[in-house]
ZASE-231452 format. One line per 5 residues: number of its first residue (from 1); for each residue x, y, z of C-alpha. Coordinates in steps of 0.05 Angstrom, whole numbers, padded with zeros to 5 digits. Example, Ala and Ser with C-alpha at 12.3 -4.5 7.8 and 13.67 -1.06 7.14 Angstrom:
% residues 2
1	00246 -00090 00156 | 00273 -00021 00143
% end
This chain:
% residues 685
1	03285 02314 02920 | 03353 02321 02902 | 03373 02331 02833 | 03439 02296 02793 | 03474 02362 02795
6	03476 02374 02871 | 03413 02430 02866 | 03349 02412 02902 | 03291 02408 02850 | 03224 02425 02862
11	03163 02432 02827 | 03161 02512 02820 | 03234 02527 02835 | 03308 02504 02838 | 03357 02530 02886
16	03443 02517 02870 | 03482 02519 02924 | 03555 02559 02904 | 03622 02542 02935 | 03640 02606 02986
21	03677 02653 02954 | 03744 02665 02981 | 03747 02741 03004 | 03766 02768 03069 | 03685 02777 03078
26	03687 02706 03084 | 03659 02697 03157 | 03602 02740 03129 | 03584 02701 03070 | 03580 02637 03108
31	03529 02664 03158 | 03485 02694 03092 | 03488 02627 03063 | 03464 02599 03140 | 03410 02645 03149
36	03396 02628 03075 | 03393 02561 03093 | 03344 02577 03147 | 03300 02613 03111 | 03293 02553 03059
41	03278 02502 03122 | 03224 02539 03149 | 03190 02555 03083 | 03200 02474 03075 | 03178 02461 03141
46	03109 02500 03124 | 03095 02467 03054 | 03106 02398 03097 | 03045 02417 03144 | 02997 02430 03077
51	03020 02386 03048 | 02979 02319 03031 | 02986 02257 03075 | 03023 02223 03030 | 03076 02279 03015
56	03094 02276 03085 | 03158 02233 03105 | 03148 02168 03142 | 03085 02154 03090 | 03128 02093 03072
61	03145 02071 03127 | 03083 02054 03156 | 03074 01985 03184 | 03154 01971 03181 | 03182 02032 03229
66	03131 02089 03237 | 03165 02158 03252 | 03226 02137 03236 | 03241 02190 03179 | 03192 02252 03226
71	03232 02294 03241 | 03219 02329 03317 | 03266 02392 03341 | 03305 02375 03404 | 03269 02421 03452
76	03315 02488 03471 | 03337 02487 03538 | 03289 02523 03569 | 03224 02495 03535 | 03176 02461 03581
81	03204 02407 03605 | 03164 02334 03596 | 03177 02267 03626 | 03160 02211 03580 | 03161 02134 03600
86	03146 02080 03552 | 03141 02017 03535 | 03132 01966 03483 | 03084 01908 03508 | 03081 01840 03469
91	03052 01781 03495 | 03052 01711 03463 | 02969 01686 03472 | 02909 01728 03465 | 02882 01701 03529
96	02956 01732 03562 | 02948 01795 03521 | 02871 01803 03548 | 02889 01794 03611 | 02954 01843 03607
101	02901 01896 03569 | 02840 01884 03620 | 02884 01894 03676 | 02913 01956 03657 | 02854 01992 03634
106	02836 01972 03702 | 02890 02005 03742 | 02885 02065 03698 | 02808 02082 03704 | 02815 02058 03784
111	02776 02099 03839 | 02820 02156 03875 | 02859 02180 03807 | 02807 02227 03788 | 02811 02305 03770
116	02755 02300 03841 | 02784 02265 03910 | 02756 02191 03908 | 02736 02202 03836 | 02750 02155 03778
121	02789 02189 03721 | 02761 02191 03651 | 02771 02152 03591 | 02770 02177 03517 | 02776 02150 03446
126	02786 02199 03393 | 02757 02252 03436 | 02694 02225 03463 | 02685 02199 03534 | 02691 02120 03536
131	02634 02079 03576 | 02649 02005 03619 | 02624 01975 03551 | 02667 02014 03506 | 02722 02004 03548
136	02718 01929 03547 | 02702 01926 03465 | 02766 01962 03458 | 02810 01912 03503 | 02770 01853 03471
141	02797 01883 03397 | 02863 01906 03429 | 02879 01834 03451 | 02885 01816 03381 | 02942 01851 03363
146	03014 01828 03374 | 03028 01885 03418 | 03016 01956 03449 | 03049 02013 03474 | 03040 02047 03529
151	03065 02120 03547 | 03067 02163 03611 | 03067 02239 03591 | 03090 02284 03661 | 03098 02355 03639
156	03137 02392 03690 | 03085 02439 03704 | 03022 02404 03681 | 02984 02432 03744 | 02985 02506 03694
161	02958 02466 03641 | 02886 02438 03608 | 02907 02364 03616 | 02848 02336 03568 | 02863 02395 03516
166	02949 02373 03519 | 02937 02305 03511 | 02897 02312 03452 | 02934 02361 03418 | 02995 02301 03442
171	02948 02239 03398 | 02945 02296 03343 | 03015 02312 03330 | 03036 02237 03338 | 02985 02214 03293
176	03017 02267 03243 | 03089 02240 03250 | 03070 02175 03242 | 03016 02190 03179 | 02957 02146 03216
181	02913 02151 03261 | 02920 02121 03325 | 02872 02077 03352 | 02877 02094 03427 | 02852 02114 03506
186	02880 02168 03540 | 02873 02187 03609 | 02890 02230 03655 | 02917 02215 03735 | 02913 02269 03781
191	02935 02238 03848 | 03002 02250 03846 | 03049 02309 03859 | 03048 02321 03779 | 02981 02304 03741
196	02998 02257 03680 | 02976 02233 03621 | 02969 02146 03607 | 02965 02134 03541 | 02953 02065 03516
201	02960 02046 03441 | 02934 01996 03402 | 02986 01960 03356 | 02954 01969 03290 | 02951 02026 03237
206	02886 02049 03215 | 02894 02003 03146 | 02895 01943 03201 | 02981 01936 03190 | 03028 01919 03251
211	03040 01987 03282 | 03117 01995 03289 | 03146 02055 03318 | 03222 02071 03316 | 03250 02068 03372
216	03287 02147 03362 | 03215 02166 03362 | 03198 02125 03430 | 03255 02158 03470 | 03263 02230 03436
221	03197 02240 03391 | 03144 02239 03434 | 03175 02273 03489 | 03199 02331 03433 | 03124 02336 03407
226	03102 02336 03490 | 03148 02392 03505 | 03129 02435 03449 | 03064 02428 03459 | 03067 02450 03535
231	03118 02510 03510 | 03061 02534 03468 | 03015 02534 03523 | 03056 02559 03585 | 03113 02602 03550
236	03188 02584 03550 | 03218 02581 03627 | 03252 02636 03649 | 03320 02636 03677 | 03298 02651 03750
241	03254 02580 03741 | 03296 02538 03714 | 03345 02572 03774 | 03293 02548 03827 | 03290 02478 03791
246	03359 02472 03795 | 03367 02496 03866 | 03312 02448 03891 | 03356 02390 03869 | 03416 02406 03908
251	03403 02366 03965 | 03361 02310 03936 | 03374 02239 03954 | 03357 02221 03884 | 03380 02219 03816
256	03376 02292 03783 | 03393 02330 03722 | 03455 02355 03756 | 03477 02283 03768 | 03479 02277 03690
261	03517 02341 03685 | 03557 02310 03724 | 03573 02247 03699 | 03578 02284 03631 | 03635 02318 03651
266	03670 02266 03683 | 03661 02222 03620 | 03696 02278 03574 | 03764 02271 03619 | 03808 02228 03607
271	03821 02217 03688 | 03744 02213 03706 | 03757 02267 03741 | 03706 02340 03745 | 03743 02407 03749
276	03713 02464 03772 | 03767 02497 03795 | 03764 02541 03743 | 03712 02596 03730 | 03669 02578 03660
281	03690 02606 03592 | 03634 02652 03592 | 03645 02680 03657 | 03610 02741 03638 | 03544 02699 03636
286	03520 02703 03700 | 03477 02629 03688 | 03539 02593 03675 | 03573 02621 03747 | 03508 02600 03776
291	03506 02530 03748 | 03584 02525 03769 | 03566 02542 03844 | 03503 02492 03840 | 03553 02434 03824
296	03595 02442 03873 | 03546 02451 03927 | 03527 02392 03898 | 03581 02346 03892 | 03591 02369 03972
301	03523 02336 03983 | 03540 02277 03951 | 03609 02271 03985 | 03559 02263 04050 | 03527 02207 04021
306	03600 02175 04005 | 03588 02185 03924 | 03632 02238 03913 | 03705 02250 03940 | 03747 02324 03928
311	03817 02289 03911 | 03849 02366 03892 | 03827 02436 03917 | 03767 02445 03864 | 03775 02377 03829
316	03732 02321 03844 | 03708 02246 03829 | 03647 02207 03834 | 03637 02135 03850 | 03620 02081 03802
321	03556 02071 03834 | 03537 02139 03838 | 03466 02127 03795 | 03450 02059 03816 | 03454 02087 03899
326	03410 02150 03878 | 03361 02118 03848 | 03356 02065 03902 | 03349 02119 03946 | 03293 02160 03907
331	03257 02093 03909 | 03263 02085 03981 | 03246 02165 03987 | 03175 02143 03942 | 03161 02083 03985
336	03167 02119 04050 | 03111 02173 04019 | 03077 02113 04000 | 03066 02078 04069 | 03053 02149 04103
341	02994 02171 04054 | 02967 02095 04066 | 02970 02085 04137 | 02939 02132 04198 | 02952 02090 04259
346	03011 02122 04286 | 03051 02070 04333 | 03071 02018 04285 | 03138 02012 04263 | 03147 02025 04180
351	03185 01967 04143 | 03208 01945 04082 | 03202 01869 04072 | 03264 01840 04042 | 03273 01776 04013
356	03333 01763 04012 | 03337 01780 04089 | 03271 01756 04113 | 03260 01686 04158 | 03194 01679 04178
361	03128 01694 04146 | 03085 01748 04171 | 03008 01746 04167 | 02972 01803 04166 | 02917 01854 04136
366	02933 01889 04071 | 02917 01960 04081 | 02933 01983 04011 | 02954 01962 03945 | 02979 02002 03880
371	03041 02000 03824 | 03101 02025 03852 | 03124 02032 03772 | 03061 02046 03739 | 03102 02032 03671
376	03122 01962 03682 | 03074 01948 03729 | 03110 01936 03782 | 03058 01919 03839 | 03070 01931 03922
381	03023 01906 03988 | 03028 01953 04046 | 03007 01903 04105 | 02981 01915 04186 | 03012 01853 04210
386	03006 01815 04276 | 03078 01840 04303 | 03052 01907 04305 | 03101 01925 04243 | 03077 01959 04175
391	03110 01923 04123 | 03123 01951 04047 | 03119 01882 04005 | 03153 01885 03931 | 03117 01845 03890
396	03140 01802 03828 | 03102 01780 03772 | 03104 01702 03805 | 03085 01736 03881 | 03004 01720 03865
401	02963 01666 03830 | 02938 01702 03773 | 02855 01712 03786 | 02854 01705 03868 | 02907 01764 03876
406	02896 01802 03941 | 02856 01859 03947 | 02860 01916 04009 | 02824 01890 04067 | 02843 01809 04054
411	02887 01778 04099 | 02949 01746 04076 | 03010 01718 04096 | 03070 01733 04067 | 03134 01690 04048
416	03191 01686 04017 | 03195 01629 03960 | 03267 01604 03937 | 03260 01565 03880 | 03322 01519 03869
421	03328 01495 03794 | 03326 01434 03813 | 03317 01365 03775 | 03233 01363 03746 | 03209 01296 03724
426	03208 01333 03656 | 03287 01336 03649 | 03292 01258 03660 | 03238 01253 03607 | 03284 01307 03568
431	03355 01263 03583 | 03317 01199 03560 | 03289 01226 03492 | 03358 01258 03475 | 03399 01194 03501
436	03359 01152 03452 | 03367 01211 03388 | 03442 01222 03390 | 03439 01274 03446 | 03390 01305 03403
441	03311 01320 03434 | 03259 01321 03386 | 03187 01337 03407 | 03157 01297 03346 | 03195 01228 03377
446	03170 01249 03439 | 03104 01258 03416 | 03097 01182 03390 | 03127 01155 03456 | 03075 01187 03502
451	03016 01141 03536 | 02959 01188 03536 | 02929 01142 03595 | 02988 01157 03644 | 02977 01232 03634
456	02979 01286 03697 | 02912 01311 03713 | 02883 01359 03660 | 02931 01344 03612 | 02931 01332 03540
461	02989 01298 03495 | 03004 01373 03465 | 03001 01409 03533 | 03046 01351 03554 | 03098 01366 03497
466	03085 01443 03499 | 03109 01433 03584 | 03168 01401 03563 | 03187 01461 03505 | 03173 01508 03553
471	03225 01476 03610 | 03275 01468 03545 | 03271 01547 03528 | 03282 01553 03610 | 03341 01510 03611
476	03373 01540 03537 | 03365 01612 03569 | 03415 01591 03625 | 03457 01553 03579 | 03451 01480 03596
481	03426 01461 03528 | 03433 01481 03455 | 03373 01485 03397 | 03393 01459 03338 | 03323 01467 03303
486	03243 01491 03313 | 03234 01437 03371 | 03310 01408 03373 | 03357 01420 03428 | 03424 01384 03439
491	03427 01351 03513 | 03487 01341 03541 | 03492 01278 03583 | 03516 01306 03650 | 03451 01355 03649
496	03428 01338 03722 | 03498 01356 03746 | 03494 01419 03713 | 03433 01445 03732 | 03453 01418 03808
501	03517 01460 03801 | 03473 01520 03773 | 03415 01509 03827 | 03473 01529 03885 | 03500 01590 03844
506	03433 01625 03840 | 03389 01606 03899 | 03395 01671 03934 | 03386 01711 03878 | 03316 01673 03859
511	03289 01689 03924 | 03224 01728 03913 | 03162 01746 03951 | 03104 01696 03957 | 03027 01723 03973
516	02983 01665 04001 | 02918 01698 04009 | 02881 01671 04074 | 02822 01709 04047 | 02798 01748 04006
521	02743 01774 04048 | 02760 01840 04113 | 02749 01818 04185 | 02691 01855 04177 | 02656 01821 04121
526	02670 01744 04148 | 02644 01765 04225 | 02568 01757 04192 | 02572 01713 04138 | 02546 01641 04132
531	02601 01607 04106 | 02667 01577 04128 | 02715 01633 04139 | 02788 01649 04148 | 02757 01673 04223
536	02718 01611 04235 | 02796 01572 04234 | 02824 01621 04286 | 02782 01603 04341 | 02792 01544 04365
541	02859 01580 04393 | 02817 01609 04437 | 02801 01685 04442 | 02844 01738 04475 | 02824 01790 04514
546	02843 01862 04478 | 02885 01903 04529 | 02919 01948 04479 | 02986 01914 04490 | 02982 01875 04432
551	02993 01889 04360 | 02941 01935 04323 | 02928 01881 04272 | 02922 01828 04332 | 02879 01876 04371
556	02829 01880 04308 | 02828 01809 04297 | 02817 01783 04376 | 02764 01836 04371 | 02725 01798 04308
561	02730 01741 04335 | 02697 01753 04392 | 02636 01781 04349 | 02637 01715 04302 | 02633 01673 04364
566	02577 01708 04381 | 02544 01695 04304 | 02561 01630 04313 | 02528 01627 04376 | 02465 01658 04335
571	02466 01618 04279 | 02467 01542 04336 | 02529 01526 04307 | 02571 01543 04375 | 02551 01551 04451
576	02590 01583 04501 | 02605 01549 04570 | 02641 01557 04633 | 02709 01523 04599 | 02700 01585 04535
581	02672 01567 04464 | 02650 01502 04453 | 02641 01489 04375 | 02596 01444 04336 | 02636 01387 04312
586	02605 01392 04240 | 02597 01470 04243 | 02648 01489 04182 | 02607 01433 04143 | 02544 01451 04158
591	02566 01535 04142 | 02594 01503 04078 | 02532 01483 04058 | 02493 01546 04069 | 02547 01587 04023
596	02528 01538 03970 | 02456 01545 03973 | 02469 01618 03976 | 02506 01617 03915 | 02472 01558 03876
601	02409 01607 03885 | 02448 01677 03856 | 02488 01639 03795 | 02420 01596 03773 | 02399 01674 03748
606	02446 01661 03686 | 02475 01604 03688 | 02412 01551 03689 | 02403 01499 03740 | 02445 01475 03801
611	02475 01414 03795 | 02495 01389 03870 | 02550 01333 03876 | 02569 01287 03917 | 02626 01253 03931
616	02645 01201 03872 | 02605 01242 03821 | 02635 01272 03755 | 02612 01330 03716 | 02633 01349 03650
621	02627 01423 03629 | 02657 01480 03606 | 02691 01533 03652 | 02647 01603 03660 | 02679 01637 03705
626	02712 01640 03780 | 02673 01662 03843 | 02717 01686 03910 | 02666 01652 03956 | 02678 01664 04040
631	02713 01595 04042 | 02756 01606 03970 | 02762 01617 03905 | 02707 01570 03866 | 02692 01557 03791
636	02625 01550 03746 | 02628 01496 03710 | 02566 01500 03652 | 02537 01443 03611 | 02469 01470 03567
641	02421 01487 03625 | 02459 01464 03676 | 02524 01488 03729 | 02550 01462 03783 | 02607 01505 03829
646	02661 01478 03865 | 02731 01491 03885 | 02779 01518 03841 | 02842 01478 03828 | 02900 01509 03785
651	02893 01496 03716 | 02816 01509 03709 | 02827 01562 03655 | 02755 01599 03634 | 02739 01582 03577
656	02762 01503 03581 | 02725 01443 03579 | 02738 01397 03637 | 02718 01326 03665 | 02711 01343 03750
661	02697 01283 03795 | 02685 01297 03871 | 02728 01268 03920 | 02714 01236 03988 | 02729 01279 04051
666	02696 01331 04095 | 02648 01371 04064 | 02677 01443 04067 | 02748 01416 04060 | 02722 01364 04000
671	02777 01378 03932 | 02759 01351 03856 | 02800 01312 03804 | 02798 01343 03730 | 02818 01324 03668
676	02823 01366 03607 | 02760 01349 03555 | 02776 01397 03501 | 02765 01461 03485 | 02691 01479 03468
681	02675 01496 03391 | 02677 01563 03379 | 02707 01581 03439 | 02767 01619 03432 | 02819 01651 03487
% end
């Protein structure tokens, strides 16, 4: 600690720190009082490591900003070098946070990212491999907490190094700088160019406090402790690699370390501008000629991609969107790797599906499906479709229904949804309220006024009020409305011109990618299965014959068709005749029923007895879980010893008590009416 008297104070000794003496030694004094200064630091810096936990700094910091005070040596310029991504996760439900947990844990332990080809990587906790069960007790307990984080370790050369070993030795040193232990799973991906490390944190403390971690520790901490560790293991680079790194990024259409040079120097002159037309200051250095020569041959490369302009013999500039185009480009580079390690049929044209271009909607087979930013999770399709054309599909987080997302092999069509802000029901409701307050919307007036009989489907009074809150914090994040308290907001009266008058401003920007999912089930598994199918819907277009002139995708699909006609034809639900295919007027009715008793017969094994409804009859029950039957997605619906399944309908949530009541139609088209009946005791989400 440090004393009144400006000495530092320590148990067993006391250092004073004396003005320098003015002598013509002078220069020498001050570097005996630096290496003095060393000295003390390191001896400091080795009492710290013995030291008990709560000697260590951050102790008291725990729970408000964790790592904060640990302090983590920049790593020298040519340590290891380590790529670190992370990010801070909070979501505002437990049922969203399980979901956001189960899914990752998902992606991470997926088949194919294995040390082995095809293999599933392995999880571990504290060291020790982590089973199915484990895994899910640990996302069950992890979706209690406000929030995670979630890291992506690269080293540069990890392929030299014990990945398992690293990471560990990683959890270690973190846990040290933050003075807890760190309740976590780690695994490591090896199906990339550069095996990495996922590591996914839970967001409490080992006393059961809200884990906070500074944010200096986030971006410079972990990657410090990363590096060090992988300089310990490997060796410091030598000049000729970090030459060869350097050299290899010349002519990359992608952001690079030179790029930051780059903009570094431009930054520090007062024009923008990047001379080189001098040689560096320590010309004798033969590294600093060689990083000279690098940028230039550089900046030439990106004066070829229009970035970079010579406007002087030796003097140069770079554009304003010099980052923002390379990094475009290194994503384009990654997605065109992308579609050629997913697809072999050679033939098809490779494109990438734009939204704000596109017209029509394509429909076709998804041939793969992965995270083109495994950090923010960031999802993509790569689709066969029926104009012989590969397409690379972005995905946003509103592209799916969350639980019937689309799975390689299911066949989908693709869209492009443009959704206007445009005047809801709920913004009259909104105008109304705040006309009769004053301006001023209230949710407890609201509240009062609402007829619980003339209620949407499935809704409750509060999920009614919560719908409206939620449009409120949509409109007050593009301005139209103010809050004034907890549930206030001020309305101004001309609120449906405004949002019209917004609706035309953004429309082209909102356009984002829409998956309908056709089915769920390949070509291959609906040619022999009795149920309805995706397949079964094709044919009475009739059936081509396959002369290779038509699109792969359209060649496949002809092709299955042809085999379910012919299981149809098995199965006396079809006949073939001079004029082609002649189908049984009630065949999709009478397939509808034999998935049912199929699946009637497999659920009864835990959830009880069948309950099978016609049209007119209501159920009440609580909802299990969702089946992806041949036809579509389906629900359990449970009451004691009893279930009954039938379609799903947004808004079944598992875990939610519902009132279902069949409606009239055709069988394997026939929908149900719900209405909310509570949640069941005891069960949370």
């Amino acid at each position: 600690m440090q004393s009144d008297s400006g000495s530092f104070a320590d148990d067993s000794f006391t250092i004073k720190l004396k003005t320098k003496r003015k002598t013509a030694s002078g220069k020498k004094e001050v570097r005996k009082t630096l290496s003095f200064l060393k000295t003390v630091d390191r001896i400091a810096r080795s009492s710290a490591k013995s030291a008990p936990d709560s000697a260590r700094s951050g102790s008291s910091k725990r729970g408000k900003s964790a790592g904060k005070n640990s302090y983590v040596k920049a790593p020298a310029k040519s340590a290891q070098r380590v790529v670190v991504k992370a990010r801070y996760v909070r979501k505002t439900t437990t049922a969203a946070r399980k979901a956001a947990i189960k899914s990752h844990i998902s992606y991470i332990t997926r088949s194919g990212a294995g040390q082995e080809p095809g293999s599933k990587p392995i999880a571990y906790n504290n060291g020790q491999e982590m089973t199915a069960e484990q895994l899910q007790e640990w996302a069950s307990k992890a979706a209690t907490d406000k929030h995670h984080f979630h890291f992506i370790v690269s080293p540069e050369n990890s392929h030299n190094l014990d990945m398992r070993e690293f990471a560990e030795e990683l959890v270690k040193r973190m846990e040290q700088d933050l003075n807890t232990r760190l309740d976590c799973i780690v695994v490591n991906h090896y199906n990339t160019d550069t095996p990495h490390t996922h590591l996914l944190v839970r967001g409490l403390d080992e006393q059961g406090r809200d884990l906070v971690i500074s944010r200096d520790y986030i971006a410079n901490g972990v990657r410090g402790r990363a590096s060090e560790i992988a300089t310990e293991r490997l060796g410091y680079r030598s000049e000729l690699e970090i030459r060869e790194g350097l050299t290899k990024e010349v002519t990359k259409d992608r952001f690079t370390q030179i790029d930051r040079d780059l903009l570094k120097m431009a930054a520090a002159s007062e024009d923008m501008e990047i001379d080189l037309r001098n040689n560096p200051v320590n010309f004798r250095h033969s590294f600093a000629v060689f990083k000279r020569s690098v940028q230039m041959q550089r900046l030439k490369h990106l004066e070829e991609l229009e970035l970079a302009k010579e406007v002087s013999p030796g003097v140069w500039t770079i554009a304003d969107n010099m980052e923002t185009t390379l990094r475009n480009l290194g994503t384009r580079g990654d997605i065109i790797k992308t579609m050629h390690r997913s697809l072999n049929e050679a033939g098809q044209e490779r494109v990438i599906f734009d939204p704000k271009s596109a017209r029509t909607p394509i429909t076709g087979v998804v041939m793969d499906k992965g995270l083109s930013d495994e950090l923010h999770e960031r999802k993509y399709l790569i689709i066969s479709a029926t104009d012989n054309r590969a397409y690379y599909v972005p995905l946003t987080k509103y592209s799916e229904e969350p639980g019937h997302e689309a799975v390689p092999g299911s066949i989908v069509t693709v869209s492009v949804h443009a959704p206007a802000l445009e005047i809801k029901k709920s913004d009259r409701n909104i105008m109304e309220i705040a006309a009769g307050n004053n301006g001023i919307y209230m949710s407890e007036k609201h509240l009062k006024q609402v007829n619980s009989y003339r209620l949407p489907q499935g809704a409750t009074k509060e999920r009614f009020i919560d719908s409206h809150l939620t449009r409120l914090k949509v409109l007050e994040s593009q301005g139209l409305v103010e809050r004034t308290g907890k549930s206030a907001w001020r309305v101004p009266p001309d609120l449906e011109d405004k949002i019209k008058e917004l609706s035309e401003r953004t429309a082209a920007s909102a356009r984002h990618v829409k998956i309908t999912l056709e089915s769920r089930h390949s070509l291959t598994q609906q040619i022999g299965t009795e149920a309805p199918t995706w397949l079964d819907r094709q044919l009475p277009s009739g059936i081509s014959e396959t002369s290779g002139r038509n699109s792969i995708f359209r060649e496949s699909l002809e092709a299955a068709k042809r085999e379910r006609a012919e299981k149809l034809c098995q199965l006396q639900l079809a006949e073939k005749t001079s004029y082609g295919l002649e189908l049984r007027a009630d065949f999709l009715d009478e397939l509808y029923k034999r998935q049912m008793v199929a699946a009637n017969k497999a659920l009864s094994r835990q959830y009880g007895t069948p309950v099978d409804l016609q049209a007119g009859d209501t159920f009440t029950g609580t909802v299990e879980a969702t089946c992806h039957l041949p036809s579509g997605p389906h629900v359990v619906l449970r009451e004691g010893q009893q279930f009954t399944c039938v379609p799903f309908r947004k808004g079944m949530e598992e875990g939610s008590r519902v009132v279902i009541q069949m409606q009239k139609g055709a069988l394997h088209a026939r929908q149900v009416s719900f209405r909310s009946a509570g949640k069941e005791q005891g069960r949370g989400r």
